[in-house]
N, C-alpha and C positions, 0 to 999 in steps of 0.2 A: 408559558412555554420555555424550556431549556433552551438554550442555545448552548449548542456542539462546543468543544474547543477546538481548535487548528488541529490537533492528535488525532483527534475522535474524528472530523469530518474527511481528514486523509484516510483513516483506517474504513471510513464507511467507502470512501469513494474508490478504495482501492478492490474492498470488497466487491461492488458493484462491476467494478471492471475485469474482477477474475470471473465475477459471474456471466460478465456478458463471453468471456474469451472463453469458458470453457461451452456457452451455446454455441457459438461456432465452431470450434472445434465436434462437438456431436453434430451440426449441420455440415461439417463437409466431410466427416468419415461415415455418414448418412449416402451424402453424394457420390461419393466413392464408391460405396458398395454396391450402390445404381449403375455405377459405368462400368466396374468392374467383378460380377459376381465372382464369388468363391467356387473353387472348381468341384465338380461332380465328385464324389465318392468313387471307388473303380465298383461300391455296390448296386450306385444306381446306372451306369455303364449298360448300354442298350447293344445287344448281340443280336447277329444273326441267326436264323437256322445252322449256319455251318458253324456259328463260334466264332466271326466276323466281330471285334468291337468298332461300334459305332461312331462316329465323331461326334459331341453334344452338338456341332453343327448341323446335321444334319437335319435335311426334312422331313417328315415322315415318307413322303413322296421317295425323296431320294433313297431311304433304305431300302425300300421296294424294290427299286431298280436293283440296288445292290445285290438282293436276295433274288432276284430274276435271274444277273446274270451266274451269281455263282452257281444258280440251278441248271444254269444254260453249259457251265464251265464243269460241271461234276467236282469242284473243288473249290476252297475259299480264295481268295480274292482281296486286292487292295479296296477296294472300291472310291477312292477319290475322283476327285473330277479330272478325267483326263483331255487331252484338247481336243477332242472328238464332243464334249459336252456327255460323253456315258463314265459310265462307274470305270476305273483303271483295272486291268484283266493282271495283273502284274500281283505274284504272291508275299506275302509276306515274311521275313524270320523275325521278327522281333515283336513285343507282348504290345503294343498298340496296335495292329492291326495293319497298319500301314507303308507300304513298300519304301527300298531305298530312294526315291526319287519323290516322296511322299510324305517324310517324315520318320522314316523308318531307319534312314542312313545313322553312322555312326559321323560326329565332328559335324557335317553339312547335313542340315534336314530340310523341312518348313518352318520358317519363322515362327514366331508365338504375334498373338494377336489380328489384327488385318492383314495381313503381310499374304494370305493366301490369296484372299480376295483381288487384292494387286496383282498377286502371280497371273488370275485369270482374266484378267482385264487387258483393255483392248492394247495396249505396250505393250504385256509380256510377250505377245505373239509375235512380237518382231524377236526373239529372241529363240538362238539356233535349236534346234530337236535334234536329240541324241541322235546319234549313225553312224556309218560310215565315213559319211563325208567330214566328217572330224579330224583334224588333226591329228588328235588326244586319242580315237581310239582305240589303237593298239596297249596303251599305254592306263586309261584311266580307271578306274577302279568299279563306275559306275558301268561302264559300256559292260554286254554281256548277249548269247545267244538267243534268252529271254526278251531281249530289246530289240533284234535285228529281226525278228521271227514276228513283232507288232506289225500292223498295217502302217505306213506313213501317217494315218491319219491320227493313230492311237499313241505312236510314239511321244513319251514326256521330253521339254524344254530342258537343256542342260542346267542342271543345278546349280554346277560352277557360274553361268552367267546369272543364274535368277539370283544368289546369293550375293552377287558382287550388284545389281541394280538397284537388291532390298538396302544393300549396305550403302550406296549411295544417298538414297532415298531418307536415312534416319538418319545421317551425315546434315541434309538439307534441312531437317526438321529441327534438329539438335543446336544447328547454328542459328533460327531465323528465332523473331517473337513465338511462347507458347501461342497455342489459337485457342479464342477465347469461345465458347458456346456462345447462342442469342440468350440462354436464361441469364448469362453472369455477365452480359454486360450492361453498364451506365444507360440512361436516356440517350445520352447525349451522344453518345459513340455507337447507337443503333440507328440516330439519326443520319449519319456522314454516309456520301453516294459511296458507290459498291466503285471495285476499285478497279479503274479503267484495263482492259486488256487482257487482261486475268488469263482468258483461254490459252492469248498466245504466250503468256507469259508460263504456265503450264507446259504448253507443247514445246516451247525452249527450252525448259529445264528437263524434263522427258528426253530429247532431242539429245542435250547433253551427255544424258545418263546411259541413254543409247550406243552413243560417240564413242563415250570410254570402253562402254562393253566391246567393241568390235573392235577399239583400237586392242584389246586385251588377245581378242581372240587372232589376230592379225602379228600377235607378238607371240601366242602362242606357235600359231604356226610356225615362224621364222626359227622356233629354237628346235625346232625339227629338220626343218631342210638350211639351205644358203643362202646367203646374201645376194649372192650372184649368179648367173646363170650364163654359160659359154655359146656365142654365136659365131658360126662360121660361113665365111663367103670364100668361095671358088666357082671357077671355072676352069676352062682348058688349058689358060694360061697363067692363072691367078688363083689364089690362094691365101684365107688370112683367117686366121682364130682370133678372136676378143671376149673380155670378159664384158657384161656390162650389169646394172641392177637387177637383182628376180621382180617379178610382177609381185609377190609379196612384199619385198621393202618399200616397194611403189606406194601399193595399196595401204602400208601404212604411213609412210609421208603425206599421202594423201588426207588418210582419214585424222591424223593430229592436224594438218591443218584446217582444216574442215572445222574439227574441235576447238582450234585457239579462235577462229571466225564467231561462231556461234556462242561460244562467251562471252567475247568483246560486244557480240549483238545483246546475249544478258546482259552487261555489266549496264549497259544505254539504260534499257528496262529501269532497271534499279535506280540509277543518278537520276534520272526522270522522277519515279512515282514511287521511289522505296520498296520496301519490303508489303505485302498484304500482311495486313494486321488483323481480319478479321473471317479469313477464310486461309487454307489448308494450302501452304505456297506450293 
């Protein structure tokens, strides 16, 4: 039997080690493809009767609907999930299918990935619906006759905030540990208890994300109206004008401290039990 020289057994062992690097490399752009299919063709693109495209999200269930109400509407139709849980009655101008407040907008749309999923979930609905009662709507680009003519119930969540919570949200993701699936990780780290509090520590960070949106919207307002707002006391013999704070500057001193509160209450969370390492912080 030959025996290798030092040359030969580096050249074999290096071999060996490219060969093992490029199986893993083919096992996780394997994996990859699993989590992130390649997108639909616009050929295999599923239309309505009216010429509605469909979202590859959808269900079959859901297109139905969709294709009910346009039938119901004599015209096509966004058809996304509106917060009524029905198809959005709201048209379209743009080649996806999908209205401004739907992904149809130009600069602000729907996210890519989950990010809708979120929109619909039980958070987003603390998050204002377009109207009147806006501030912004004289003024915003999205407001429109089409929107005010919705039933309350149909009216879409302002964009503006859903994009400023999504953007919070990959802010929190982007700063903490990746999160690891149950296939990729160790024995040993599938072993360790699940991580105390989770919920609340969730609805904190929620809470937070919340906080900001309203302080936003609370600062929106204010650059519309004043600071302050003129109170006057008299009587028959008395008389006196003063300025003092608007219930807006109020509402927001309030609600930032409210926000410095409920961080300091994270921050506890955190120096305590760290970051969750094995589920979606």
């Amino acid at each position: 039997m030959k025996i290798p020289t030092f040359a030969e057994a580096m050249e074999e062992m290096e071999e060996m080690a490219n060969g093992m690097a490029t199986f893993d490399e083919i096992d996780r752009a394997k994996r990859l493809a699993e989590l992130r299919p390649a997108p639909r063709s616009r050929k295999d693109v599923v239309l309505t009767s009216m010429g509605t495209p469909c979202s590859p999200t959808w269900e079959p269930e859901w297109i139905e609907a969709v294709e009910d109400m346009e039938q119901e509407l004599g015209r096509r139709c966004c058809g996304a999930h509106a917060p009524d849980e029905r198809p959005c009655t709201l048209e379209s101008k743009v080649k996806n299918g999908r209205c401004r407040f739907h992904g149809g907008g130009l600069g602000v749309g729907a996210p890519k990935g989950n990010s809708n999923a979120r929109i619909h979930g039980l958070y987003a609905r603390r998050i204002q619906q377009c109207g009147a009662q806006c501030a912004q709507w004289k003024t915003c680009p999205y407001a429109g006759d089409d929107v005010k003519a919705l039933p309350e119930a149909k009216r879409p969540h302002c964009i503006y905030e859903r994009e400023e919570m999504d953007a919070l949200r990959k802010l929190d993701e982007s700063s903490h540990e990746i999160y690891k699936p149950l296939e990729d990780r160790i024995t040993r780290d599938m072993e360790k208890p699940p991580y105390p509090m989770y919920a609340q520590l969730l609805m904190l960070r929620e809470n937070l994300h919340m906080l900001q949106v309203m302080v936003t919207r609370a600062a929106k307002a204010l650059s519309t109206q004043g600071f302050t707002t003129q109170s006057v006391q008299q009587s028959d013999s008395y008389y006196a004008a003063y300025e003092k704070p608007s219930a807006l500057l109020v509402a927001h001193q309030m609600l930032t401290r409210e926000h410095r509160l409920t961080l300091s209450l994270y921050s506890t969370f955190l120096d305590k039990w760290d970051v969750p390492k094995y589920a979606h912080p």
